[in-house]
C-alpha positions as CSV (number, residue, x, y, z in Angstrom):
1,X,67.5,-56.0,21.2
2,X,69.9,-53.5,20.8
3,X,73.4,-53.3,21.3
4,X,74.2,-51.5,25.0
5,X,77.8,-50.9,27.1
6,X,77.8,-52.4,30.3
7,X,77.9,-48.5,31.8
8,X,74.7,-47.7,29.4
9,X,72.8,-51.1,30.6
10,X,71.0,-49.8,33.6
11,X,69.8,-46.4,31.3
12,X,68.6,-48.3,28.4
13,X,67.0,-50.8,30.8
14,X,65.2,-48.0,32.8
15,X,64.2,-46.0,29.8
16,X,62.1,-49.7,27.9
17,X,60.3,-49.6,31.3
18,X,59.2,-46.0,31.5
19,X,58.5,-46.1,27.3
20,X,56.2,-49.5,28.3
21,X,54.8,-47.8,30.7
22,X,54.1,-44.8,28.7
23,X,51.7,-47.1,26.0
24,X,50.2,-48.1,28.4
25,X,50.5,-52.1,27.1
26,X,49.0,-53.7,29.8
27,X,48.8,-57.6,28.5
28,X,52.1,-57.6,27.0
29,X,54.5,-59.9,28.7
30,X,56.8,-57.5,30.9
31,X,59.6,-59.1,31.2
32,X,62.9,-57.6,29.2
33,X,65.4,-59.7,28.7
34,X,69.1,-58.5,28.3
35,X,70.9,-60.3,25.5
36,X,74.7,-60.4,23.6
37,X,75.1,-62.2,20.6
38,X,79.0,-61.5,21.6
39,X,78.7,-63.1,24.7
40,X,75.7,-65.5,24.2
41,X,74.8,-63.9,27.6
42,X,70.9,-64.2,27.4
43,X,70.7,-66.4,23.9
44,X,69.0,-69.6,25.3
45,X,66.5,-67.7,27.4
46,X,65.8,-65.7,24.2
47,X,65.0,-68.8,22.3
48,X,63.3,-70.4,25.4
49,X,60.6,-67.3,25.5
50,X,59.9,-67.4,21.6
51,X,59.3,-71.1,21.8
52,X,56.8,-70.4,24.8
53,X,55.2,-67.4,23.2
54,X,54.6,-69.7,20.0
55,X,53.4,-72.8,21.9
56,X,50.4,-70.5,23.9
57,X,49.7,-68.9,20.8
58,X,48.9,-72.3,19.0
59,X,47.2,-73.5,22.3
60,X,44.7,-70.4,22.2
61,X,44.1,-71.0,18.5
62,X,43.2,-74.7,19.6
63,X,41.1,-73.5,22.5
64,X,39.1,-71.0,20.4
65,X,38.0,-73.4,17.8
């Protein structure tokens, strides 16, 4: 998360893509969400996805034992 201007948005956007692309990171989640702590723009969804990512990783960790 980074702090962007609306005119810069697109650029920074386009440039996380090509670097994602670039390691090659395959199983990571690709989805990039935009977010403002000014705004709250993005906030909930932010806190939606950690919760998710935490509730798979303790359902894995339940599955493997």
């Amino acid at each position: 998360m980074d702090k962007v201007s609306h005119t810069k948005y697109y650029y920074q956007l386009q440039s996380i893509v090509e670097g994602l692309k670039r390691l090659n990171l395959s199983k990571m989640n690709q989805r990039i969400l935009a977010v403002s702590t000014k705004t709250q723009f993005g906030v909930d969804m932010a806190r939606m996805r950690v919760i998710e990512a935490i509730e798979s990783s303790i359902q894995r960790n339940i599955d493997q034992k």
